[in-house]
N, C-alpha and C positions, 0 to 999 in steps of 0.2 A: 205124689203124696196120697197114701192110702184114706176113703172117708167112707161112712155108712151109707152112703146113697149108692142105690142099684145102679150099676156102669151097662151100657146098651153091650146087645149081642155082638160077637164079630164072627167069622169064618175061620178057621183054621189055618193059619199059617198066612192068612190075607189080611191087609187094611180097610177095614171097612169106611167110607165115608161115610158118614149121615148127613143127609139136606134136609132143608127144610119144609115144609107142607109145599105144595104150590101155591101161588098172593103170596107169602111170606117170601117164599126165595126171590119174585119180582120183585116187590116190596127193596129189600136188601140190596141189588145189582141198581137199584133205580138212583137209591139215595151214595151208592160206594159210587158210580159214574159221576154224580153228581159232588160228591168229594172227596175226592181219591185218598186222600189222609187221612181219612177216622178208618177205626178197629168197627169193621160189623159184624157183629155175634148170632147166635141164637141157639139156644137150649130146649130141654124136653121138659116135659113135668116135673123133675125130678132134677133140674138144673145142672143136665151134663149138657157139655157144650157139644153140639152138631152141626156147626158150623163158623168157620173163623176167617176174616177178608179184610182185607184193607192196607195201605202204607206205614199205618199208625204202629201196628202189629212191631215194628221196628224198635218202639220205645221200650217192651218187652223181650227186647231180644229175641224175637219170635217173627215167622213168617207166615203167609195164610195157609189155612189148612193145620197147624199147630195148635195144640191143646184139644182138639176133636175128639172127645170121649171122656175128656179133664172134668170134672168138679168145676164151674164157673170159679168160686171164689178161692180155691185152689191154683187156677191157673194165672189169673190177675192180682191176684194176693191181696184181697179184700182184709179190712177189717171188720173185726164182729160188727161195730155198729154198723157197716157198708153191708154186710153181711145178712142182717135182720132184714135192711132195708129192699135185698133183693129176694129173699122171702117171702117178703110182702107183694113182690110183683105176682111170683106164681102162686099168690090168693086172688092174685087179681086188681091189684093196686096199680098203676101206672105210677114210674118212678123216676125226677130229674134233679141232680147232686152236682156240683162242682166241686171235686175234691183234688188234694194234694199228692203224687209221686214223683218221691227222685228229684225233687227241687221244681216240680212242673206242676201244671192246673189241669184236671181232665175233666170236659163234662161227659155226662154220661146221661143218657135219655132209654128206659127199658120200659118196655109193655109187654103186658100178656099177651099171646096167637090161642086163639079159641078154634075148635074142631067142628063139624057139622051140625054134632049134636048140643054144642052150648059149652060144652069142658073145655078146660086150661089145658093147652097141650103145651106149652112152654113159653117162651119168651123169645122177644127179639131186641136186641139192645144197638146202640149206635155211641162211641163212645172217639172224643176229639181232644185235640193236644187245644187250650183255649188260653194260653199262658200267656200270651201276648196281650188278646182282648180283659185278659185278667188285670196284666199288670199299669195298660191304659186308662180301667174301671179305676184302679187305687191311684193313679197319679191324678186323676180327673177329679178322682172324691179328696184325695189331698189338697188341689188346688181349689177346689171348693172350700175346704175348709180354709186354706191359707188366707182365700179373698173374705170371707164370712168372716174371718179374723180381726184381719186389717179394715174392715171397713166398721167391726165394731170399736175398737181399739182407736178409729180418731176422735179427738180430740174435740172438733168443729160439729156442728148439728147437720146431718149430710144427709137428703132424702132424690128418691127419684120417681120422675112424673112421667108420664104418659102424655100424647099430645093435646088430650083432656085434659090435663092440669090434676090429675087424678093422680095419688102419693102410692106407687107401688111401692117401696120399701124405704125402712129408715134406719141410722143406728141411735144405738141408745143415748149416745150425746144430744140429740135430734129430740127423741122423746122426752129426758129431762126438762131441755128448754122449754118445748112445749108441752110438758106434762096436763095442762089444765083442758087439752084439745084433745086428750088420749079417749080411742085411739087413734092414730094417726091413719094407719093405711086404709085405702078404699075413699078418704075422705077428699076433698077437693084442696089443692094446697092453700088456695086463699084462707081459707080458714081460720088458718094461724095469722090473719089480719083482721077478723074479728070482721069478714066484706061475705057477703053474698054471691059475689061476681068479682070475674076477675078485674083488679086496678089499673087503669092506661100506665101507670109509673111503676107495674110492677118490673122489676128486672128479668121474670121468667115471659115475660109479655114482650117485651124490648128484645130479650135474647131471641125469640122465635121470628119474629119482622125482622132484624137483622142477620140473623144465622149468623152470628159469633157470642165468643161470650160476653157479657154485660156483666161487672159491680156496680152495684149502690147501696148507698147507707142508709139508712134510716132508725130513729127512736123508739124502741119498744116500751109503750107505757107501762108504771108498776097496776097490778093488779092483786087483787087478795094479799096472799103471805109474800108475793113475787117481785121485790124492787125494779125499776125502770134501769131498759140497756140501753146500751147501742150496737148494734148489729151492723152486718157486711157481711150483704147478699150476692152470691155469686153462683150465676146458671151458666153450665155448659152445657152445649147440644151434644146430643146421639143421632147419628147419620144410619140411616139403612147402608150399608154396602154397597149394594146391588144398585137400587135407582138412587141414594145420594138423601132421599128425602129426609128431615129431621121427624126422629119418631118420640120423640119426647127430652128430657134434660135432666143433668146432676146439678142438684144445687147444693152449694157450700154456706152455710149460715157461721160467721165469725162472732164471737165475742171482741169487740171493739170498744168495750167499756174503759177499761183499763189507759187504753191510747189516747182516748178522746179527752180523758180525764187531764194523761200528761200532756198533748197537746193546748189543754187550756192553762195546765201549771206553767209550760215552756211560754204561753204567750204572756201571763202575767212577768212570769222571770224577763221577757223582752224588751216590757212597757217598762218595769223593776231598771235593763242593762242599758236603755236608752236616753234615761233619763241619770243614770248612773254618768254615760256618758258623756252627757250636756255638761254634767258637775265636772269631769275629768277636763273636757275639753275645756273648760273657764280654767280649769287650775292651772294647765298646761299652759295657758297663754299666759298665765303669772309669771309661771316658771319660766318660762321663754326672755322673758322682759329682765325679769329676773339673771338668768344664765347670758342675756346680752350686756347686761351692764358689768357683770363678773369679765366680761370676755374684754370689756370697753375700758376695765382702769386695769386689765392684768399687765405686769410690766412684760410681761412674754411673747412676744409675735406672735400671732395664733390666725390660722387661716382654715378654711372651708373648702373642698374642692369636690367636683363631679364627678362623675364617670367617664370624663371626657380630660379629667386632671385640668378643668375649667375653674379659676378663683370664684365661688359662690360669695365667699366673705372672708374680708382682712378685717382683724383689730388694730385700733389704734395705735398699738407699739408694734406693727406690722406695716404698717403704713410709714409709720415716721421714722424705721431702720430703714427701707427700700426708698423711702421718698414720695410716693404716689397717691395720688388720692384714692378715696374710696370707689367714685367713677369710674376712676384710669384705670384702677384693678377688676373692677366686676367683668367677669367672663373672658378674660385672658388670661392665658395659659401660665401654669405655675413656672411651667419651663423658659420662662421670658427672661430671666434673672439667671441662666445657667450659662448661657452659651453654645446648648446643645451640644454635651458632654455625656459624653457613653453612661458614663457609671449615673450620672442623674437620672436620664432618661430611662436606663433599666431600673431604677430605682421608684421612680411615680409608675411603671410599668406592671410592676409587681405587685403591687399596693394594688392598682386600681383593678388589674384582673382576676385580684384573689388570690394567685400563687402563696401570699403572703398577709397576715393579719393585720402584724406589729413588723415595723420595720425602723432600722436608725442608720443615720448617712452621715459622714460628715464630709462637706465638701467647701467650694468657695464660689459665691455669688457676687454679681453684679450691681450696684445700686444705679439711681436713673441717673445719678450726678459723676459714674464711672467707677466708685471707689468698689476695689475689691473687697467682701467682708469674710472670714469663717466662721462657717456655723456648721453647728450638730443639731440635725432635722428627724427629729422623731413621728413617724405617720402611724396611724391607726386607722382601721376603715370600720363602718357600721353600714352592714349590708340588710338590703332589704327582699321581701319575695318577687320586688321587679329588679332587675342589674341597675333599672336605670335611676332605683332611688338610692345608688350606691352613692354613700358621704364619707371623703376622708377627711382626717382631722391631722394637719399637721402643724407642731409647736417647733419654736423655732428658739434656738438659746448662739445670741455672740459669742464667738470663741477667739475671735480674733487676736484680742491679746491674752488668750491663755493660748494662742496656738504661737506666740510670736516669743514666748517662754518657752515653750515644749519644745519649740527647733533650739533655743539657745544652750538648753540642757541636754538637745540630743549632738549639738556638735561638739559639747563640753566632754558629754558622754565616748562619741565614736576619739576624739582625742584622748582621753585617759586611757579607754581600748589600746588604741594605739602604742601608748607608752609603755601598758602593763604587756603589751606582746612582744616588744621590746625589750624590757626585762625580762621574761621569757626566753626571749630566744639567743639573749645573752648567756642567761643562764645554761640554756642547753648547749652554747657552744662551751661554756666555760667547763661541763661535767664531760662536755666529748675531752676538752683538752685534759682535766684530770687523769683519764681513764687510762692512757698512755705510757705513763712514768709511773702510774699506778701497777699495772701489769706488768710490766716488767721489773718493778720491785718483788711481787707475788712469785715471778718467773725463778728470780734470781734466790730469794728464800730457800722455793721448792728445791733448787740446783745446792742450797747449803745442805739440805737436809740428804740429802743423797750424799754425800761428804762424808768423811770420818770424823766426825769433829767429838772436841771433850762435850759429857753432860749438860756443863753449864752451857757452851757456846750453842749447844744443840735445842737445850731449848729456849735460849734466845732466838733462834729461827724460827723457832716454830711459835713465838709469840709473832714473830715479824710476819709470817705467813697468816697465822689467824687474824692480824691486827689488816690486813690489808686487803683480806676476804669480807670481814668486816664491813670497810671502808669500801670495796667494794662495790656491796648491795646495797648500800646507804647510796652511793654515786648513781645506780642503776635506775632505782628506786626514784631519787630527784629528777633524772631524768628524763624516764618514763612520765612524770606525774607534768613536769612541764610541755613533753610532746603533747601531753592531752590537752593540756591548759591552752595550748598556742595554736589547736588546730591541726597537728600536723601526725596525728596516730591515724595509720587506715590499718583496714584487716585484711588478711588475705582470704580467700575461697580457694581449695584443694581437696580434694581426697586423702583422707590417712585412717587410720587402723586406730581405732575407738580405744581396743582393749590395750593393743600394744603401746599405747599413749598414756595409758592411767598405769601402765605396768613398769612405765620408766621412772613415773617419777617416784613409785614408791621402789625400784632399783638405786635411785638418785642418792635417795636418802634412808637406804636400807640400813650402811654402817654405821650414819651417825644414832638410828636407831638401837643396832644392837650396842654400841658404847656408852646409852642412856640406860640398857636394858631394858626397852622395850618393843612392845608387841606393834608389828608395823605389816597389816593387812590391806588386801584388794578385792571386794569381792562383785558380781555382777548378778543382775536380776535376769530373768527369762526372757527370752526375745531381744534381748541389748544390742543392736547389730553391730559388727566389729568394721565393717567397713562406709565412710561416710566424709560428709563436705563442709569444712568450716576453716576454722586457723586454730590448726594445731598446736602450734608455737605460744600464742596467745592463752589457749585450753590449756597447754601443759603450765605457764606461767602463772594458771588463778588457782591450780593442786597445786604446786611446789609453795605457792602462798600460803595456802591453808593448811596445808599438813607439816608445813616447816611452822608453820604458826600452833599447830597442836604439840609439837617436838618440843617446840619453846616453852609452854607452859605445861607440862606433864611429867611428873617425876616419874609415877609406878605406874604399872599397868597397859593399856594400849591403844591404838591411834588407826583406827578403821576407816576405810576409805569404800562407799557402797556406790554405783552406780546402776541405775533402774530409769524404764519407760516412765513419763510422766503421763504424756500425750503423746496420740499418732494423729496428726495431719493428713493435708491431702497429700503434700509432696514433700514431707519430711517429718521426725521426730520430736518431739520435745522432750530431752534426757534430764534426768535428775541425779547431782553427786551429792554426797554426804562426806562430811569427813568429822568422823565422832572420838570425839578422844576423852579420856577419863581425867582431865585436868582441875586447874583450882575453878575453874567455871567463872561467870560473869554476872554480878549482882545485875539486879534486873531493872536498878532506877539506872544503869550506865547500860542497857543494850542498846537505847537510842543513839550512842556516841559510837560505837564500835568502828563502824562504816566511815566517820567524818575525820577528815586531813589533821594530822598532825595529833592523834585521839589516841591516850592510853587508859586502860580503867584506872591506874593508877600510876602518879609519876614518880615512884619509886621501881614500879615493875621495868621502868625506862633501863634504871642503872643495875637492879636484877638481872631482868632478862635481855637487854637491849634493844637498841631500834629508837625510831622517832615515831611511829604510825601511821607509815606510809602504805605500809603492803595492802594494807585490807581496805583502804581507801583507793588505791589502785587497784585490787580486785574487780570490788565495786563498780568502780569506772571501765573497767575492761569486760564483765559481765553485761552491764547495759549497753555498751558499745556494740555487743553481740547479740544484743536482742532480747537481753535475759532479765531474771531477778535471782536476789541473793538476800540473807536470812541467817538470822542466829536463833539457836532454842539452848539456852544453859539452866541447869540446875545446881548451883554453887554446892563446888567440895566433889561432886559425885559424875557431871556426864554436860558435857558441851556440842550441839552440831552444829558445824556451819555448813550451810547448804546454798546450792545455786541450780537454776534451771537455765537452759539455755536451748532452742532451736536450731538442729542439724540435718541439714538435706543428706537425702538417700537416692540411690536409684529406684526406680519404679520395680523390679526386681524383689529388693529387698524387703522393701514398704510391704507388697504382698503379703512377704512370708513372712513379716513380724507382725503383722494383720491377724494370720490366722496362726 
């Protein structure tokens, strides 16, 4: 970069160096030995540089011997005001700056080199990378400030002393307190005790004879404008490092006014809960006297037991149902009366370890004179913060002869059982034997109707075949309804085809659909799996129930049948069918009957449409059998669903991929 300052002479076609005077160039090599990473400089009158050394030289991109014949502030790329300032050296000013390049701190130190006769012949400068010692200074001055913060910022009156007792520094919580003593530093800390000398009881006097810290309390009297506290003095020592010695102490001065105040309100409240107490403790003893004589005419057996299920106390009608005196009972075992009987013994078990709060048994005891009695033994425990002031309470009620009735009605009972499965299973032999001459009358029909026969004879067969199809499922229907009654329905578990199972029955009953002219549908939701593990046979029997039950009552329109995921399980589905049909629907004070034996919404719909109301009640029965539930939603005149959910295992395969 071209500047108006005259550039030294060179040689033609040569590099001229320029050094500096002799002293100057020692000067230079003394202080560059001495640190090899500063840039050492030195310029002429005229502040062209004639000489450049050092490591530093690096941070300009530059090597020694570079810039030599440069403009100083050209070649370091001063600014104007760095610029004046080294102007002012070749007046003769000495100059030292810490300035910023490139993200770094450079100091720089220049003075004028004088000539024999007294004139500036230039400068010589020494200039350092000081970025470190820079950024130590601002961390040291930060943490100064950070502590100068925090030590104003508490809250407590906090001063420190010398081993003089002499107050080197305070924060301003500290002078507040003691504002009437201001100022504080330089002063003697006694001071602030209104003493000439220091106090044998003060705690900075204690703390130094002991070398740890010392609190104590004491009352600061009010003075002038200044109300009376209570203070908590606390010195901690400062150790020299090196020999250990203590060189003086931090002392914490607390406001304890507040504390001392509630410590006196807490002890009034004491003298107040003590005597509260005495009142409680007389009443308790009322109530106790009280609560004994309630326990002494209760017709109830009522007893007391330990932790150990040790009799503490029997009542009176506890005493004279077992026989024993009050004596004979204290601190023997409740189990005395059992015979050491599982189910007792876990019973006081449970109670007394906790397992259990409220507990109720009914079992049979011993009295002392041998009579067996029954009773129903209700315990309750009331537990205390030691195990061992654990108290149960057990009431004790004769059941003996309401138990000597409950057997007479439960043999009453299992006989009528009896009878009624009897009937039962009479009856299902009796629908097996129908079923026989029954079929083979339907067989023999079907064999007419394939005949040549006249009109009339022909559909007198075909009244004889619908009349016995009929009669049929009414047969079926009883005796399905009695297997269930008697015990004797199981299901089977298999694998079958989901789809191809809902697709039969609406094949089953497709013609009698289209002879009704109606819409006779199947459809499936997403993920539906076609392959899975239940009773088929059972499945296809609760749709042929329900959609022959939508056929029945539905003149126009159509009779849909939906299958969809409800739930996925861990190891299997839960499917949901619908079968919606556009029928007369089902007033809504009769949906509660739908489902119950022998249940039409109307007994005219009986001789309409036929049936007894068996199917949907065996539905029902066949759906819970399966694990399921089942449902009506009707809107009378317009839209009826019956629906059922039922759980079907899959393989782990499937489950998967109807997962995802």
């Amino acid at each position: 970069m071209k500047t108006d300052t005259e550039k030294p002479e060179y040689h033609s076609g040569q590099t001229k160096k320029v050094v500096p005077p002799q002293g100057i160039a020692e000067e230079v090599l003394r202080v560059a030995t001495l640190s090899p990473n500063l840039i050492i400089f030195a310029t002429d009158a005229k502040g062209i540089l004639t000489y450049t050394d050092g490591h530093g030289l690096a941070c300009f991109d530059a090597k020694p011997g570079d810039g030599v014949g440069q403009y100083i502030a050209d070649f370091f790329g001063y600014t104007p005001s760095t610029h004046a300032s080294v102007l002012r050296v070749l007046e003769g000013e000495p100059l030292y700056m810490v300035t910023p390049f490139r993200g770094r701190y450079f100091e720089r130190r220049l003075v004028p080199t004088y000539g024999s006769d007294g004139s500036i012949t230039g400068l010589i400068g020494v200039s350092g990378d000081v970025t470190k010692i820079q950024q130590v200074e601002e961390e040291r001055d930060t943490q100064k400030e950070l502590i100068h913060d925090l030590f104003a910022s508490i809250s407590d009156g906090v001063f420190i002393i010398d081993r003089e007792y002499t107050i080197l520094q305070t924060n301003p919580a500290m002078e507040k307190m003691y504002k009437e003593h201001m100022p504080l530093v330089g002063n003697k800390c006694y001071v602030t005790a209104h003493c000439d000398h220091i106090c044998p009881d003060c705690p900075t006097e204690k703390m130094f004879k002991l070398k740890k810290q010392v609190t104590l309390e004491h009352y600061k009297q009010p003075n002038n404008d200044n109300p009376g506290m209570w203070l908590a003095h606390t010195a901690h020592p400062l150790f020299e490092r090196k020999t250990g010695n203590i060189t003086g102490a931090i002392v914490v001065i607390r406001d304890i006014t507040e504390r001392k105040q509630n410590e006196l309100e807490l002890h009034k409240y004491r003298t107040e809960l003590e005597e509260l107490v005495d009142r409680r403790t007389h009443d308790l003893q009322i109530s106790e006297a009280k609560l004994r004589s309630i326990l002494e005419t209760s017709s109830a057996p009522i007893s007391f037991l330990d932790c150990q299920g040790n009799i503490t106390y029997a009542n009176q009608a506890y005493r004279q149902l077992f026989g024993y005196s009050e004596s004979e009972l204290y601190g023997r075992p409740a189990l005395l009366f059992s015979n050491g009987r599982d189910d007792d013994i876990q019973f006081l078990w449970d109670i007394v370890q906790g397992t259990i709060d409220v507990k109720h048994l009914t079992t049979r005891l011993s009295t002392k004179d041998g009579r067996t009695v029954w009773v129903d033994i209700s315990a309750s425990v009331l537990r205390g913060d030691d195990p061992k002031n654990t108290v149960v309470v057990s009431v004790i009620a004769d059941v003996t002869e309401r138990r000597r009735i409950h057997e007479e009605l439960q043999r009453a009972k299992t006989a009528a059982e009896e009878v009624s499965q009897a009937k039962s299973r009479f009856l299902a032999m009796m629908n097996h034997e129908l079923r026989t001459p029954l079929n083979g009358i339907i067989g023999l029909s079907e064999v007419l109707l394939n005949m040549s026969l006249p009109p009339e004879q022909l559909e007198y067969a075909k009244l004889i075949k619908d009349s016995g199809h009929s009669l049929l499922i009414l047969i079926n229907d009883i005796l399905d309804f009695t297997n269930i009654e008697a015990g004797q329905f199981r299901l089977k578990n298999a694998e079958f085809n989901l789809h191809e199972t809902v697709e039969s029955v609406i094949g089953i009953l497709a013609s009698r659909a289209n002879e009704q002219d109606l819409e006779l549908t199947a459809t499936f939701g997403a993920n539906v799996p076609h392959l899975v593990y239940g009773d088929q046979g059972r499945l296809r029997q609760v749709l042929l129930s329900l959609v022959d039950n939508g056929l029945k009552f539905t003149k126009t329109g159509s009779i849909r049948t939906c299958v969809s995921n409800e739930e996925i399980r861990e190891n299997g589905i839960v499917i949901r069918f619908e079968v919606i049909d556009s029928g007369i629907g089902i007033p809504e004070e009769r949906v509660h009957q739908i489902f119950q034996t022998f249940s039409q919404i109307d007994s005219s719909l009986s001789r309409a449409y036929g049936g007894i109301g068996l199917g949907l009640a065996i539905s029902k029965r066949l759906v819970e059998l399966m694990g399921g539930t089942i449902g009506v939603n009707s809107d009378v005149g317009k839209v009826t669903t019956f629906w059922f959910c039922i759980p079907l295992k899959c393989s782990p395969e499937i489950l998967e991929t109807v997962r995802h």
